[in-house]
VOVEX-605387 format. One record per atom (N, C-alpha, C): residue in three letters; atom name; z, y, x. Coordinates in nm, 2 decimals. Example, Ala and Ser with C-alpha at 12.3 -4.5 7.8 and 13.67 -1.06 7.14 Angstrom:
% VOVEX-605387
@resn ALA name N zz 0.78 yy -0.57 xx 1.32
@resn ALA name CA zz 0.78 yy -0.45 xx 1.23
@resn ALA name C zz 0.78 yy -0.33 xx 1.32
@resn SER name N zz 0.71 yy -0.22 xx 1.28
@resn SER name CA zz 0.71 yy -0.11 xx 1.37
@resn SER name C zz 0.79 yy 0.00 xx 1.29
This chain:
% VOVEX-605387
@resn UNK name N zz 4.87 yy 5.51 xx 29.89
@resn UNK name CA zz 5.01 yy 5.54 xx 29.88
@resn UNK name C zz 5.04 yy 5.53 xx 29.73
@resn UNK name N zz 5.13 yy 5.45 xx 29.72
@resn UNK name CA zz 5.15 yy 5.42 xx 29.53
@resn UNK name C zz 5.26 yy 5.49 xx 29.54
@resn UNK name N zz 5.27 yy 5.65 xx 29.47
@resn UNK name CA zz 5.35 yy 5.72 xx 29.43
@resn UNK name C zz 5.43 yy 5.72 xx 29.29
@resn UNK name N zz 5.54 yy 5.67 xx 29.26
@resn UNK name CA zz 5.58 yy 5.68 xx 29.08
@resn UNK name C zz 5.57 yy 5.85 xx 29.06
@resn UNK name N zz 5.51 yy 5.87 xx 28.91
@resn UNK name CA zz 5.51 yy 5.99 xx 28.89
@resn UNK name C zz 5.66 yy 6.02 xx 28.82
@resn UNK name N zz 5.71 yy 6.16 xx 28.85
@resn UNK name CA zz 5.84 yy 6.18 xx 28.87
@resn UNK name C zz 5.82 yy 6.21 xx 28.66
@resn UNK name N zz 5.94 yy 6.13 xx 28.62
@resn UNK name CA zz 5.98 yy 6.13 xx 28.49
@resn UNK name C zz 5.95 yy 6.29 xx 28.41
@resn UNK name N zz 5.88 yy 6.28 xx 28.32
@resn UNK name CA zz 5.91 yy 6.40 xx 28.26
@resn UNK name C zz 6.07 yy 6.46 xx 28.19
@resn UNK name N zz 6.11 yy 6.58 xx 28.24
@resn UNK name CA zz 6.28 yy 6.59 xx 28.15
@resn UNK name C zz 6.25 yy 6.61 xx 28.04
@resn UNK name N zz 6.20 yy 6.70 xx 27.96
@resn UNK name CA zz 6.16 yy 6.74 xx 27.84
@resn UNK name C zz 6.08 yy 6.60 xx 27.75
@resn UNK name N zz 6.07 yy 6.45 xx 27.76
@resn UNK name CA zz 6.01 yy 6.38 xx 27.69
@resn UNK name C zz 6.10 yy 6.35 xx 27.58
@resn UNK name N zz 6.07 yy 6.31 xx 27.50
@resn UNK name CA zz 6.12 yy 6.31 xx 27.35
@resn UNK name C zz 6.27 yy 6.14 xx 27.35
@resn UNK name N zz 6.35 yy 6.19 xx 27.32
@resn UNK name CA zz 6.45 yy 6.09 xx 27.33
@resn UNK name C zz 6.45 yy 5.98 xx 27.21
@resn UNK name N zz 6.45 yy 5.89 xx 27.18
@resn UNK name CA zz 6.44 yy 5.76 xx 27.13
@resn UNK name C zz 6.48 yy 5.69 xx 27.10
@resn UNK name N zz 6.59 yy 5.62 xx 27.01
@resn UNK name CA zz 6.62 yy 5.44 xx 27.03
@resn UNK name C zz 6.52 yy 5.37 xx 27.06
@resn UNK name N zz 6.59 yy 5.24 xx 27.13
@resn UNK name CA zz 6.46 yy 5.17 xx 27.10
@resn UNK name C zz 6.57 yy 5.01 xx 27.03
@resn UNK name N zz 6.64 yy 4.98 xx 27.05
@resn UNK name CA zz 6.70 yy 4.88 xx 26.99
@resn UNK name C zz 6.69 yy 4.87 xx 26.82
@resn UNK name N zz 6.74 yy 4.98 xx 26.81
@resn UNK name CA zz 6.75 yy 5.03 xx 26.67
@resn UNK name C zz 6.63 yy 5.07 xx 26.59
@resn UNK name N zz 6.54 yy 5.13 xx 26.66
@resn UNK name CA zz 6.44 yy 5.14 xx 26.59
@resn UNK name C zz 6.35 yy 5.03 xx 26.56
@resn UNK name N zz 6.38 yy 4.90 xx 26.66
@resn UNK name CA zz 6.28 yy 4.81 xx 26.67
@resn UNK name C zz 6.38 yy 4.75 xx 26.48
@resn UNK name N zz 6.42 yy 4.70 xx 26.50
@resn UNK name CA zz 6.54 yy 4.66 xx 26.42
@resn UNK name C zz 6.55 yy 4.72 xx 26.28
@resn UNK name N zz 6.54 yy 4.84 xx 26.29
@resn UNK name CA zz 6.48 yy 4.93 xx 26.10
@resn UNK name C zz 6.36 yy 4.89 xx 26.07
@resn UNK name N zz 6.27 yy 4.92 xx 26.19
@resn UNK name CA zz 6.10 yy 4.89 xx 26.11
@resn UNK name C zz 6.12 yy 4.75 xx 26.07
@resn UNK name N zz 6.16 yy 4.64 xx 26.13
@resn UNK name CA zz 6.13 yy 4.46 xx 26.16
@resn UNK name C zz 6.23 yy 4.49 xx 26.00
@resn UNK name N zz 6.37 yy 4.52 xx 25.98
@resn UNK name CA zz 6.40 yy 4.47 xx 25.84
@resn UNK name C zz 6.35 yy 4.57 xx 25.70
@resn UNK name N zz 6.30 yy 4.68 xx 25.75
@resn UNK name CA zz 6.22 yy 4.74 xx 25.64
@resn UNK name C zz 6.07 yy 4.68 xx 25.58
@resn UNK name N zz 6.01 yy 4.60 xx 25.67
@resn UNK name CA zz 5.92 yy 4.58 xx 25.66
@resn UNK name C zz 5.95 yy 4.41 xx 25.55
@resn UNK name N zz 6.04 yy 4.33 xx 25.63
@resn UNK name CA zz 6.07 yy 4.21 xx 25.61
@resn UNK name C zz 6.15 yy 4.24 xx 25.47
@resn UNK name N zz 6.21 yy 4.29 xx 25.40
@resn UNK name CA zz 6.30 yy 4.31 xx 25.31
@resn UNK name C zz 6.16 yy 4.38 xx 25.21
@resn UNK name N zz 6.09 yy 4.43 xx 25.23
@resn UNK name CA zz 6.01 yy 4.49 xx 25.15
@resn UNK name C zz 5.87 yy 4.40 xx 25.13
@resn UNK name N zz 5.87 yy 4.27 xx 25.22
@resn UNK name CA zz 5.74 yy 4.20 xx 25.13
@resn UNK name C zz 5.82 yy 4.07 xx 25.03
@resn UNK name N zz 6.00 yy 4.03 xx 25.12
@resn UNK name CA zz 6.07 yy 3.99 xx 24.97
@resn UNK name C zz 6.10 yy 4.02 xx 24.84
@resn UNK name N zz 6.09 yy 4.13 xx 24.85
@resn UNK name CA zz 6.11 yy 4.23 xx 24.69
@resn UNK name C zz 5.96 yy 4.19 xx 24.62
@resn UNK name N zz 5.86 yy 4.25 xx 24.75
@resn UNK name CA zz 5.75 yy 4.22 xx 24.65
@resn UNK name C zz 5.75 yy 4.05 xx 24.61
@resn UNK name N zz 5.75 yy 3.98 xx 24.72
@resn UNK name CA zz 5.69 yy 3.82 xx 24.63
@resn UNK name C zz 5.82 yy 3.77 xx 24.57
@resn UNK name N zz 5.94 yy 3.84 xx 24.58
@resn UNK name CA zz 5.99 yy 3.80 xx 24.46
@resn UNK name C zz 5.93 yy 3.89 xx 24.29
@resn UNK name N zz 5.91 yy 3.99 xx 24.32
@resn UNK name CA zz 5.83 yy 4.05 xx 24.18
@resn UNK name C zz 5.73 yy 3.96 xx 24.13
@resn UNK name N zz 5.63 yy 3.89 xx 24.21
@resn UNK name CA zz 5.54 yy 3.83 xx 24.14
@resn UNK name C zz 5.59 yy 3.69 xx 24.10
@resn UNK name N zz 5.68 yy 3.62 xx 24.14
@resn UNK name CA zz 5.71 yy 3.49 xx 24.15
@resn UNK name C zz 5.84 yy 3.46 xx 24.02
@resn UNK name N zz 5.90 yy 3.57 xx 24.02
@resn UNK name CA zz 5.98 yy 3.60 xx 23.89
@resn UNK name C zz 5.96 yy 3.58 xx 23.78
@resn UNK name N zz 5.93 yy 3.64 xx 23.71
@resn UNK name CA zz 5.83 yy 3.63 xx 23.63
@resn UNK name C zz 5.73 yy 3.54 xx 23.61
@resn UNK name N zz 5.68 yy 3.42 xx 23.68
@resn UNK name CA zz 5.63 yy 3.30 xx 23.67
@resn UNK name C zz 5.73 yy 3.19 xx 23.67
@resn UNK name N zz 5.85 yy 3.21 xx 23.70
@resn UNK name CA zz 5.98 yy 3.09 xx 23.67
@resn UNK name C zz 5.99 yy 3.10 xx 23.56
@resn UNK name N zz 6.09 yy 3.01 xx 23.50
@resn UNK name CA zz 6.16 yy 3.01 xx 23.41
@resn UNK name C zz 6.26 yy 3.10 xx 23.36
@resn UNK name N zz 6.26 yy 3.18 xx 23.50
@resn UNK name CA zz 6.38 yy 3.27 xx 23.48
@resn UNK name C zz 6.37 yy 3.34 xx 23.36
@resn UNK name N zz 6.46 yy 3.37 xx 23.23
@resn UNK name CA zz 6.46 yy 3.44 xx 23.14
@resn UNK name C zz 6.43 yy 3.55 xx 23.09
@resn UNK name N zz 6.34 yy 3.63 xx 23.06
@resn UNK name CA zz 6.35 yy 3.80 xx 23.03
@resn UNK name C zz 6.31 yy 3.92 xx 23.09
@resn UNK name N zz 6.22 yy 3.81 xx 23.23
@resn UNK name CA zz 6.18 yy 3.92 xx 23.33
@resn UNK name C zz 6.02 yy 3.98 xx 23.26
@resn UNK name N zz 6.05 yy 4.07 xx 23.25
@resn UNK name CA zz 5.96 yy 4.18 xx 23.25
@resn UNK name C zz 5.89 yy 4.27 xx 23.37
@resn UNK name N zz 5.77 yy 4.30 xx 23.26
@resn UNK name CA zz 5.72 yy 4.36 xx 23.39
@resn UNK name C zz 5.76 yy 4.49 xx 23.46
@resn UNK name N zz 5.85 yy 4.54 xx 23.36
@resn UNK name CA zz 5.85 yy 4.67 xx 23.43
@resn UNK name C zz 6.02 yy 4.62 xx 23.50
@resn UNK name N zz 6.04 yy 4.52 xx 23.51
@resn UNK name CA zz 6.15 yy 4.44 xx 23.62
@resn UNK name C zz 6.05 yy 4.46 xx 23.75
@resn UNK name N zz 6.00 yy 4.38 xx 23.75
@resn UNK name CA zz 5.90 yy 4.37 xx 23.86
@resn UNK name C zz 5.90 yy 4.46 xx 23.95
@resn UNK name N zz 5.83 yy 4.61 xx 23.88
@resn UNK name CA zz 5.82 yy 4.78 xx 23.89
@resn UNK name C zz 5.88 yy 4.75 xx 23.97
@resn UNK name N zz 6.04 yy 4.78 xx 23.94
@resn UNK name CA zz 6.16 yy 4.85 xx 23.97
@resn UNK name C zz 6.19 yy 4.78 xx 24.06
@resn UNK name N zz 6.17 yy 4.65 xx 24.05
@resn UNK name CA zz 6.21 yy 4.54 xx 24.22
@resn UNK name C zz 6.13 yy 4.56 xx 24.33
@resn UNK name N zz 5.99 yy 4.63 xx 24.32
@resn UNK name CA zz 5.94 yy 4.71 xx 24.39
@resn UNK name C zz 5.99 yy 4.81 xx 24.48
@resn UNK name N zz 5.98 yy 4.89 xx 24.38
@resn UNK name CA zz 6.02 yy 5.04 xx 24.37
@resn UNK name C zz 6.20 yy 5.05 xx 24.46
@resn UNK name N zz 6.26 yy 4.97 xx 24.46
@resn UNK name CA zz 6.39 yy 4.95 xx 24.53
@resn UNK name C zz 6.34 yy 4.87 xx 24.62
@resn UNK name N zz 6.28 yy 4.81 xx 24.65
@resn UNK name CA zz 6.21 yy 4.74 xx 24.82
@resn UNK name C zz 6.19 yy 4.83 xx 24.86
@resn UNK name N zz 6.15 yy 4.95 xx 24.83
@resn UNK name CA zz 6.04 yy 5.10 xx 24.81
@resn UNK name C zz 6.13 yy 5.19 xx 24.88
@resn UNK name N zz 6.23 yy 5.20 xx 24.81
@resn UNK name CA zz 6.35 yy 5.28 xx 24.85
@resn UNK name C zz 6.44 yy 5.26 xx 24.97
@resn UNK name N zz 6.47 yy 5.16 xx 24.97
@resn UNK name CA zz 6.52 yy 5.07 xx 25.08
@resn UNK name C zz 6.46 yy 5.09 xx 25.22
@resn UNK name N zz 6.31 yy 5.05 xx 25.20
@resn UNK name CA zz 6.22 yy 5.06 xx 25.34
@resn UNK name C zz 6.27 yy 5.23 xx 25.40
@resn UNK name N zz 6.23 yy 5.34 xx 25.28
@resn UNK name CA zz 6.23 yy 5.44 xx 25.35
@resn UNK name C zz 6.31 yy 5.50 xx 25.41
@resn UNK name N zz 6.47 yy 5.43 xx 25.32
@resn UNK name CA zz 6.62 yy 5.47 xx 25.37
@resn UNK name C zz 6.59 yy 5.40 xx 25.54
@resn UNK name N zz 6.54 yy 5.27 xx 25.59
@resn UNK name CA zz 6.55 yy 5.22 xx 25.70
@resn UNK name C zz 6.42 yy 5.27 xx 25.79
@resn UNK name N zz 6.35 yy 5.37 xx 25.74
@resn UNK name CA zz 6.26 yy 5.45 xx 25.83
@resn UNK name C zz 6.29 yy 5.57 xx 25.87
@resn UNK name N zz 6.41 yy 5.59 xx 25.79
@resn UNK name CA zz 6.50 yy 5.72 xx 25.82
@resn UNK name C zz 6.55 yy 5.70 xx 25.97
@resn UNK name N zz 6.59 yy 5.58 xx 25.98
@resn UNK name CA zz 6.66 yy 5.53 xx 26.15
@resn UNK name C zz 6.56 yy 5.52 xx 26.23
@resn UNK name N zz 6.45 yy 5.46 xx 26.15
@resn UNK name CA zz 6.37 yy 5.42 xx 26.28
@resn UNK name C zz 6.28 yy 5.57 xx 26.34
@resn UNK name N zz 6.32 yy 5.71 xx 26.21
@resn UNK name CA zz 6.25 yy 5.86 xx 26.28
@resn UNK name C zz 6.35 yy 5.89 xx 26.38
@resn UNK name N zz 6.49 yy 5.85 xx 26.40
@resn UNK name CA zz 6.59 yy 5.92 xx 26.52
@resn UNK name C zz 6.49 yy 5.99 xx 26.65
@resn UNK name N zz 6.52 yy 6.12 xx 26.70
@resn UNK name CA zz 6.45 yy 6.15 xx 26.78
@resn UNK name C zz 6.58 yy 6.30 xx 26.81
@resn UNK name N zz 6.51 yy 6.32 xx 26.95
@resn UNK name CA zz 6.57 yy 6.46 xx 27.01
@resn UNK name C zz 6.48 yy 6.50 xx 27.06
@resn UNK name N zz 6.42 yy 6.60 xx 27.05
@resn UNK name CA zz 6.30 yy 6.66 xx 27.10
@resn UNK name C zz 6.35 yy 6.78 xx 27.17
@resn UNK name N zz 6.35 yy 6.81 xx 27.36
@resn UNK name CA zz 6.43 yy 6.88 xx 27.44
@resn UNK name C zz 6.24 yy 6.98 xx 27.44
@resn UNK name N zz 6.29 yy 7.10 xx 27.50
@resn UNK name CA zz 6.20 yy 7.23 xx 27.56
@resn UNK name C zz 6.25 yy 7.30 xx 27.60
@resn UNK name N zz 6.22 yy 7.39 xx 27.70
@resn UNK name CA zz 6.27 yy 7.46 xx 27.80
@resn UNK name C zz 6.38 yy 7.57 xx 27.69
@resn UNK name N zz 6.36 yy 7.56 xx 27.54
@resn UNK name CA zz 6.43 yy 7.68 xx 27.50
@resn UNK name C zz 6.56 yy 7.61 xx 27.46
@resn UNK name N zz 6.56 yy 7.49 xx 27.43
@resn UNK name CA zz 6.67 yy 7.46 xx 27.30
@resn UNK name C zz 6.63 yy 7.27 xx 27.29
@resn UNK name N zz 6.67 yy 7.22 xx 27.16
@resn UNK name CA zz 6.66 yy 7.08 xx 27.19
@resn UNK name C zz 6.69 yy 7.12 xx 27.00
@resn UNK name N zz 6.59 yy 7.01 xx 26.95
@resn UNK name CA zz 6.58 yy 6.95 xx 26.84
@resn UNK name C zz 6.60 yy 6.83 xx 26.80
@resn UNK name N zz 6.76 yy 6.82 xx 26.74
@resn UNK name CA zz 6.78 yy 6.68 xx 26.67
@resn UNK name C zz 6.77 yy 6.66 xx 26.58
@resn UNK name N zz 6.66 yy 6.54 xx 26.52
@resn UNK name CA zz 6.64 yy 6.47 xx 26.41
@resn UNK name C zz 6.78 yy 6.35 xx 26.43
@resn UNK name N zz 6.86 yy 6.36 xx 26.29
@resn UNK name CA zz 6.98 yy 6.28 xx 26.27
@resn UNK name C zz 6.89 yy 6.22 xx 26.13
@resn UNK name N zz 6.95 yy 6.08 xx 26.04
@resn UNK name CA zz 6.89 yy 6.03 xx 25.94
@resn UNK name C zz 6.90 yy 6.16 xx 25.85
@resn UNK name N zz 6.92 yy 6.26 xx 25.81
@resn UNK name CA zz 6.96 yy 6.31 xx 25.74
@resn UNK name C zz 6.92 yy 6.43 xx 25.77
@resn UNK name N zz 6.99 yy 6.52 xx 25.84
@resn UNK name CA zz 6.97 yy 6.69 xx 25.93
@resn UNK name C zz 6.87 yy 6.70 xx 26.04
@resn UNK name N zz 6.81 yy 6.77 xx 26.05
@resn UNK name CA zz 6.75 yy 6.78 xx 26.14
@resn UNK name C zz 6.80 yy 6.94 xx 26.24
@resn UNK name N zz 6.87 yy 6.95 xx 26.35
@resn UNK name CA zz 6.93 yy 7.05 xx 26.37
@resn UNK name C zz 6.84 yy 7.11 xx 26.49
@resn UNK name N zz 6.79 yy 7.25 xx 26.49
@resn UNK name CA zz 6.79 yy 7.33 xx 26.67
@resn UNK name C zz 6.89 yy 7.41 xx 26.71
@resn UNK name N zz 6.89 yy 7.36 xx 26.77
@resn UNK name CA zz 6.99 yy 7.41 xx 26.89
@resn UNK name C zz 6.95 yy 7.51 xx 27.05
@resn UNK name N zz 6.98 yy 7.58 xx 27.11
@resn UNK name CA zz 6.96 yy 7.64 xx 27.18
@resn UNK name C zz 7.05 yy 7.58 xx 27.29
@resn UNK name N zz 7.00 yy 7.59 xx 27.42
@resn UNK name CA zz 7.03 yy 7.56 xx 27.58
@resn UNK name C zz 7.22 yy 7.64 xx 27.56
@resn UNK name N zz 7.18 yy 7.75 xx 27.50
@resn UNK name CA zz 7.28 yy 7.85 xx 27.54
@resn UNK name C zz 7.40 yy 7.80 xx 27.47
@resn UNK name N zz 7.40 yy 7.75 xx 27.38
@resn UNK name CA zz 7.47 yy 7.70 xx 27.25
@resn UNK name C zz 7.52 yy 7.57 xx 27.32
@resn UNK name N zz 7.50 yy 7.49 xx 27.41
@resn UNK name CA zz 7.56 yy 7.37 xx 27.44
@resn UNK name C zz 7.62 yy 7.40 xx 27.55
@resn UNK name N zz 7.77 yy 7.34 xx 27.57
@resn UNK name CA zz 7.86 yy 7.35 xx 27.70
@resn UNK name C zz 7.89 yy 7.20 xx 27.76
@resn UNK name N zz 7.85 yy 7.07 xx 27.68
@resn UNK name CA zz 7.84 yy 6.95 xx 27.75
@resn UNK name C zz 7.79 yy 6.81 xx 27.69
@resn UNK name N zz 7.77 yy 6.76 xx 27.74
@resn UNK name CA zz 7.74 yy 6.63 xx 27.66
@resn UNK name C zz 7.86 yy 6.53 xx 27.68
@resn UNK name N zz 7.88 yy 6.44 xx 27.60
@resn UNK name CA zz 7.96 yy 6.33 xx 27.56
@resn UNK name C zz 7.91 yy 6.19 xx 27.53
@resn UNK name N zz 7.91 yy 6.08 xx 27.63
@resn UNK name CA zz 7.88 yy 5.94 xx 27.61
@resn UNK name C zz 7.92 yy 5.84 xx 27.65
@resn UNK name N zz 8.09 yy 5.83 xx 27.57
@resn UNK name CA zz 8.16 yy 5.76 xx 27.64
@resn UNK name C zz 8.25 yy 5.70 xx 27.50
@resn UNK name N zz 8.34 yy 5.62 xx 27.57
@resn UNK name CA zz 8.46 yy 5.56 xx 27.51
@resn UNK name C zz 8.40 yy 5.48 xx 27.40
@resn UNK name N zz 8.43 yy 5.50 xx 27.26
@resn UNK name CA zz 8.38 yy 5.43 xx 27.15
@resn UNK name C zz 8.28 yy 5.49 xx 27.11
@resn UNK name N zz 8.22 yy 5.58 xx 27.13
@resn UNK name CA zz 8.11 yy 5.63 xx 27.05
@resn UNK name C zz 8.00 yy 5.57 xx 27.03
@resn UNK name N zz 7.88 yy 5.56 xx 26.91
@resn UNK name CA zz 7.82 yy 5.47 xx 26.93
@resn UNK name C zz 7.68 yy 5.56 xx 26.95
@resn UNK name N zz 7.71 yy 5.66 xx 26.99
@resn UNK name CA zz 7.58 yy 5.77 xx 27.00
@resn UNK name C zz 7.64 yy 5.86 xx 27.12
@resn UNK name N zz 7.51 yy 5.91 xx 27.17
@resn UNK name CA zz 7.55 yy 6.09 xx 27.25
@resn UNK name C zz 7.62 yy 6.23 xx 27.14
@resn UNK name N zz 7.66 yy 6.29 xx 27.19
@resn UNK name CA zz 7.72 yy 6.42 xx 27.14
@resn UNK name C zz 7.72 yy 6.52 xx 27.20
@resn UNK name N zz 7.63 yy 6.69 xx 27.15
@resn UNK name CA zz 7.65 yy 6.75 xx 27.23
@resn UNK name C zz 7.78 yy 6.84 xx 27.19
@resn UNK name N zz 7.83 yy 6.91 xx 27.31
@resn UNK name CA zz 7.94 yy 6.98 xx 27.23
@resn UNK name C zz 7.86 yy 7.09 xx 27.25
@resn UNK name N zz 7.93 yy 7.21 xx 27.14
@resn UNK name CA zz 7.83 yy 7.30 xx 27.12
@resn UNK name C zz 7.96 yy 7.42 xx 27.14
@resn UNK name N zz 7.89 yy 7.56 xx 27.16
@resn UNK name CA zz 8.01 yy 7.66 xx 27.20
@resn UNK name C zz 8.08 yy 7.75 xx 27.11
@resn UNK name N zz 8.04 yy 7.67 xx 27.00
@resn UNK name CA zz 8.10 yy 7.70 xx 26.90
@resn UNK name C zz 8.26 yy 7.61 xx 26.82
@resn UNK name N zz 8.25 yy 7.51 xx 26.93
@resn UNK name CA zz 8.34 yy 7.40 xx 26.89
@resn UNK name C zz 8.33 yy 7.30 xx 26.82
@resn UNK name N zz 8.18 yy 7.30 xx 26.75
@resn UNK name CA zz 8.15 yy 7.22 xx 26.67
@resn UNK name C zz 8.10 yy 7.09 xx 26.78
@resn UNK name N zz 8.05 yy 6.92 xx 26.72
@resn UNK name CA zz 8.03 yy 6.87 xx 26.82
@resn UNK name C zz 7.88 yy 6.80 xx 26.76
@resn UNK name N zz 7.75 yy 6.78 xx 26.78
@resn UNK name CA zz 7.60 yy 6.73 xx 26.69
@resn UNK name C zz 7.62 yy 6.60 xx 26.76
@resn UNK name N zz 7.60 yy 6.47 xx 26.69
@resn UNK name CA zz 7.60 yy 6.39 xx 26.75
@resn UNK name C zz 7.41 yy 6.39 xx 26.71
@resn UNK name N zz 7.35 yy 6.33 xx 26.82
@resn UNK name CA zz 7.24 yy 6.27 xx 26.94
@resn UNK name C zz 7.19 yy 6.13 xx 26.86
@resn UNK name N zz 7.19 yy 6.07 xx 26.76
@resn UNK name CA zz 7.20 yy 5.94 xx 26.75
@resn UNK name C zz 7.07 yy 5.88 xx 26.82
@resn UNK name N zz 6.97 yy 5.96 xx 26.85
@resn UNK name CA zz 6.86 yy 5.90 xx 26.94
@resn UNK name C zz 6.88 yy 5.85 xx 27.06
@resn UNK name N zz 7.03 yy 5.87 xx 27.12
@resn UNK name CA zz 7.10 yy 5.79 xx 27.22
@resn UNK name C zz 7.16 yy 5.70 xx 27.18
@resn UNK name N zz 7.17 yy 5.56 xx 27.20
@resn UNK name CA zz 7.24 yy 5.48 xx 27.07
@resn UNK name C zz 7.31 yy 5.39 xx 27.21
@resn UNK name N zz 7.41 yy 5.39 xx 27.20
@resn UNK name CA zz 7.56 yy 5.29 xx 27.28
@resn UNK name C zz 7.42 yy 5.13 xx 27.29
@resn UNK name N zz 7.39 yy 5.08 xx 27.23
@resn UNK name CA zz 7.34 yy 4.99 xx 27.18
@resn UNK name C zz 7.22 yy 4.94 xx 27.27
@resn UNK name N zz 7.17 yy 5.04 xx 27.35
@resn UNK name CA zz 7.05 yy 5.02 xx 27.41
@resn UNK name C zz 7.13 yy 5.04 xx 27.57
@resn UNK name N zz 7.22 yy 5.02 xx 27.57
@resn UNK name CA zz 7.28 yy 4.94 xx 27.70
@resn UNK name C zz 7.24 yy 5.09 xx 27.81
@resn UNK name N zz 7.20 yy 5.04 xx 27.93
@resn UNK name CA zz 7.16 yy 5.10 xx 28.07
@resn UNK name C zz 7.05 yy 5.21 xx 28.02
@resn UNK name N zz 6.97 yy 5.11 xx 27.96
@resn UNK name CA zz 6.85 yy 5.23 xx 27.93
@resn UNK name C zz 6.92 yy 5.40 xx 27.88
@resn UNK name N zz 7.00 yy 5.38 xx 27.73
@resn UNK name CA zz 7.09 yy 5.50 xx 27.72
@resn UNK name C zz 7.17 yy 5.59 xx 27.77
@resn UNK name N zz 7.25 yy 5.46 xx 27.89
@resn UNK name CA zz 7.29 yy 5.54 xx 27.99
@resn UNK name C zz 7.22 yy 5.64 xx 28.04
@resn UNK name N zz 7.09 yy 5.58 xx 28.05
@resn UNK name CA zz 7.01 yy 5.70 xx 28.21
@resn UNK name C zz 6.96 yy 5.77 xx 28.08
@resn UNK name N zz 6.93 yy 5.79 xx 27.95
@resn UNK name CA zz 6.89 yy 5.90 xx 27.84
@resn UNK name C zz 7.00 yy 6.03 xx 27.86
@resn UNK name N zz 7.09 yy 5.95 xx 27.83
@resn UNK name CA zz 7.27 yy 6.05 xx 27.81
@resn UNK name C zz 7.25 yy 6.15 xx 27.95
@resn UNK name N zz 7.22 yy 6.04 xx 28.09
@resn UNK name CA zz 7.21 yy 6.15 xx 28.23
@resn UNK name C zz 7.11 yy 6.21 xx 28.23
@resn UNK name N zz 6.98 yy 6.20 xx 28.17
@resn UNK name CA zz 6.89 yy 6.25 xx 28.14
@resn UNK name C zz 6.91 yy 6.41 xx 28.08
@resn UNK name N zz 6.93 yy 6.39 xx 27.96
@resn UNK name CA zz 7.01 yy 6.50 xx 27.82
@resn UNK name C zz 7.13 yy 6.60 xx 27.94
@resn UNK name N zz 7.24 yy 6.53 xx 27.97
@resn UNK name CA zz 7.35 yy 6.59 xx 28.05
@resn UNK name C zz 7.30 yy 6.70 xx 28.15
@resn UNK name N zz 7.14 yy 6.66 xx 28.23
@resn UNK name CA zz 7.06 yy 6.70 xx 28.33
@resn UNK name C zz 7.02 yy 6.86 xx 28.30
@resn UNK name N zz 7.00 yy 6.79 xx 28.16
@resn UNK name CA zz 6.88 yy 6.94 xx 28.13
@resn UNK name C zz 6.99 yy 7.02 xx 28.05
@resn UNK name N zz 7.11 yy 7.00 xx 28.01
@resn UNK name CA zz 7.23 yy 7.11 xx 27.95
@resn UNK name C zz 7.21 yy 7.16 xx 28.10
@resn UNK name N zz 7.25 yy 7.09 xx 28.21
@resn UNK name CA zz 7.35 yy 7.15 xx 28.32
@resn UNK name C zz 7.28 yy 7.23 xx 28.38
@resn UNK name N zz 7.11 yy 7.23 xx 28.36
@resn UNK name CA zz 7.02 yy 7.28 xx 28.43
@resn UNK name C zz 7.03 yy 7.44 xx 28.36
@resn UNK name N zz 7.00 yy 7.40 xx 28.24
@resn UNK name CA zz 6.97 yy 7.54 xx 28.15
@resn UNK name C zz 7.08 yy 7.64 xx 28.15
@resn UNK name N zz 7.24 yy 7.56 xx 28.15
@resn UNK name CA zz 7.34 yy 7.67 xx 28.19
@resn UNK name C zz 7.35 yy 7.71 xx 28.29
@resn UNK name N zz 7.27 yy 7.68 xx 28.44
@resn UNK name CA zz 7.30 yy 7.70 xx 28.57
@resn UNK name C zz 7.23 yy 7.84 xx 28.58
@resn UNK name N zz 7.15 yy 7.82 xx 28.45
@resn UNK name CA zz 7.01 yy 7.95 xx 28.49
@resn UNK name C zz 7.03 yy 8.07 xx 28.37
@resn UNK name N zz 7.17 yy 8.05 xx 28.31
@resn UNK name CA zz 7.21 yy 8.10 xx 28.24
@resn UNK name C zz 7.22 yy 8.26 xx 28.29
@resn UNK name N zz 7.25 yy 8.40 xx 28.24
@resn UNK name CA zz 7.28 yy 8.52 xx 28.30
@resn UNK name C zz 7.44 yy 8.51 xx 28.29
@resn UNK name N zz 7.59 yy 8.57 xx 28.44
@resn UNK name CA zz 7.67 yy 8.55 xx 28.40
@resn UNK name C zz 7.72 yy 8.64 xx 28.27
């Protein structure tokens, strides 16, 4: 009997479009910096120096990390609360603290709304990744609706 094993809810949420897409041009963008550094400097080109080179590095350097920042997007859900890494914030949140999710219209990410009024956007749900994000968003939506159901009134 070939049984599918039932999805874990708590697995860690992901781009995958996007992420594929940061690493492929961080990676790509950062061996042109380098072989333009070495190649520079062997033209004609006027005045290049080595500590040009450095620096044309060192901003390939910069660049990669700013585009590894996208490719860490993650939401990491547990039975207490849910942790989003955004490029920037990294926020926890508590079950009790969210009253719905949002994944619709123009948005180009999930959003939880929180009961504070405030709203965290999700970007590890990304518009971008089609059907797959869909079922993330119903996913995410699942485990709010779950955790408020088991809420005390």
């Amino acid at each position: 009997m070939n049984v599918a094993a039932k999805p874990d809810p708590y697995a860690v949420f992901r781009p995958r479009r996007g992420r594929q897409y940061a690493l492929g041009f961080a990676v790509a963008q950062l061996a042109v910096f380098v072989v333009l550094a070495f190649v520079l400097p062997l033209s004609d080109f006027g005045g290049w120096a080595v500590s040009d080179s450095v620096m044309l590095v060192a901003l390939g350097l910069l660049i990669g990390w700013a585009l590894s920042r996208f490719a860490a997007l993650r939401a990491t859900p547990s039975p207490v609360g849910i942790v989003v890494r955004n490029i920037v914030v990294t926020t926890t949140v508590e079950w009790s603290q969210v009253v719905g999710v949002r994944f619709s219209g123009g948005d180009p990410w999930a959003y939880l709304d929180l009961a504070s009024g405030d709203d965290l956007a999700v970007m590890a749900i990304q518009k971008s990744d089609g059907p797959f994000a869909r079922s993330e968003a119903g996913r995410l939506a699942a485990l709010a609706q779950a955790h408020r159901d088991r809420r005390p009134a």
